[in-house]
C-alpha positions as a Python dict, from the first residue, in 0.01 Angstrom:
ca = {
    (1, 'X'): (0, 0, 0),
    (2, 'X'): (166, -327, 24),
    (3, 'X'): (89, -395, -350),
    (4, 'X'): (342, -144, -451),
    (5, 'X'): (622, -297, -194),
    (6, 'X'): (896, -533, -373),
    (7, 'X'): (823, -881, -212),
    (8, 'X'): (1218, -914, -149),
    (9, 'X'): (1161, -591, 55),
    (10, 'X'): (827, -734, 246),
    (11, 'X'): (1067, -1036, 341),
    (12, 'X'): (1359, -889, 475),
    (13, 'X'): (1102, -671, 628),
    (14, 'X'): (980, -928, 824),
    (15, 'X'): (1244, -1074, 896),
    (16, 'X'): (1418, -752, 1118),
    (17, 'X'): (1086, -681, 1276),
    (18, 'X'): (1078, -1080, 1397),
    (19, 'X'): (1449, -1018, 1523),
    (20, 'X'): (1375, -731, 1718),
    (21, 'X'): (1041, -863, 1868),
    (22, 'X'): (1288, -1151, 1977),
    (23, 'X'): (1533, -912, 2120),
    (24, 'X'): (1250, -727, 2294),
    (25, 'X'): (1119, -1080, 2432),
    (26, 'X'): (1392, -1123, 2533),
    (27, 'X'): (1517, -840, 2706),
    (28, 'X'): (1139, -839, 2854),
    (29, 'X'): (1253, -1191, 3013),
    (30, 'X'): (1613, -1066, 3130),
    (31, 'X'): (1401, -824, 3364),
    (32, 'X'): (1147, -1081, 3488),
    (33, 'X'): (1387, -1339, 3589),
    (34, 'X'): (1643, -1107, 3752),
    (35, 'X'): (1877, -1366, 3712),
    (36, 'X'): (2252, -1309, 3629),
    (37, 'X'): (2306, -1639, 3491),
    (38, 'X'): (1966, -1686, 3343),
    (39, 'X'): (2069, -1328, 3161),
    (40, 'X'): (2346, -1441, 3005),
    (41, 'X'): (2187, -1763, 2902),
    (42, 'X'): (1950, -1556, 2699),
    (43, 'X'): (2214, -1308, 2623),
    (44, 'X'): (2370, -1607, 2419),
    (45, 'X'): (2086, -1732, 2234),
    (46, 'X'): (2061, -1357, 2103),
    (47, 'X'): (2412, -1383, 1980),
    (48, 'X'): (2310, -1683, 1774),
    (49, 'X'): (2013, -1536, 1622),
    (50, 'X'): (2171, -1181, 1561),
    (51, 'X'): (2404, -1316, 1263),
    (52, 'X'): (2148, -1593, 1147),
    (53, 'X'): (1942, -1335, 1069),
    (54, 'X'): (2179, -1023, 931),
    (55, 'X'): (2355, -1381, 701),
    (56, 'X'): (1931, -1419, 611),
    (57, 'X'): (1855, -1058, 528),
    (58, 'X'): (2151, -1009, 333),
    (59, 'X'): (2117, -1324, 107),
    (60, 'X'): (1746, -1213, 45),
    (61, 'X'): (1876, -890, -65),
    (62, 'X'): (2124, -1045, -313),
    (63, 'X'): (1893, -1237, -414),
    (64, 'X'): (1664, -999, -510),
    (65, 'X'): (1919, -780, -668),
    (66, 'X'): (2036, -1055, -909),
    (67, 'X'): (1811, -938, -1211),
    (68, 'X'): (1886, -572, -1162),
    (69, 'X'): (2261, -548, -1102),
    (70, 'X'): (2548, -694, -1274),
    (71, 'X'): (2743, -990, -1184),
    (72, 'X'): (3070, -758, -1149),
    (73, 'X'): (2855, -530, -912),
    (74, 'X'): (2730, -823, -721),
    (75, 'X'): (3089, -958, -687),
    (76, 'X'): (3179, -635, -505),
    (77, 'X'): (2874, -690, -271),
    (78, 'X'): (2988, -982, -173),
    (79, 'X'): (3333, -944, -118),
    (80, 'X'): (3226, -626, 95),
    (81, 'X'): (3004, -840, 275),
    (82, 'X'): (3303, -1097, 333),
    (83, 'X'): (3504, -788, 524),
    (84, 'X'): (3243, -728, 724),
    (85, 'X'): (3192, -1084, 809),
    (86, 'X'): (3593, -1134, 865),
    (87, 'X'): (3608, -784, 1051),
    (88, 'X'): (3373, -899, 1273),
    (89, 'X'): (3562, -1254, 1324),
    (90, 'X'): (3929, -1181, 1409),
    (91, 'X'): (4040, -1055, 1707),
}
């Protein structure tokens, strides 16, 4: 099965099922401490691995897509991802 599965796909993959076994840790750990400020200590180092890792999936992605799309198509990627990434910024 996995010889058949795009190694860019594997990766990325990977990647979200590490970030949600994190998030899953970590929610695990929320409910064993029972801790309000130990909650939103670990709350916070969630929010810094949440983007690292869309920012990490997404690059793969591009990457991967550089041989098969062209450059104007790719432009448009990125300037959607850009939105998103300035959507998400201002208030």
């Amino acid at each position: 099965m996995f010889h058949l599965i795009d190694k860019t796909v594997l990766w990325m993959a990977f990647l979200r099922l590490t970030s949600g076994t994190i998030e899953i840790i970590a929610g695990l750990l929320m409910l064993k401490f029972m801790d309000l400020n130990r909650a939103l200590l670990i709350n916070s180092s969630l929010a810094l691995i949440g983007p690292v890792v869309l920012i990490t999936t997404t690059t793969i992605g591009l990457i991967g897509l550089v041989d098969k799309v062209s450059y104007t198509k790719l432009l448009w990627v990125l300037v959607g991802v850009g939105f998103i990434f300035y959507g998400i910024r201002s208030k």
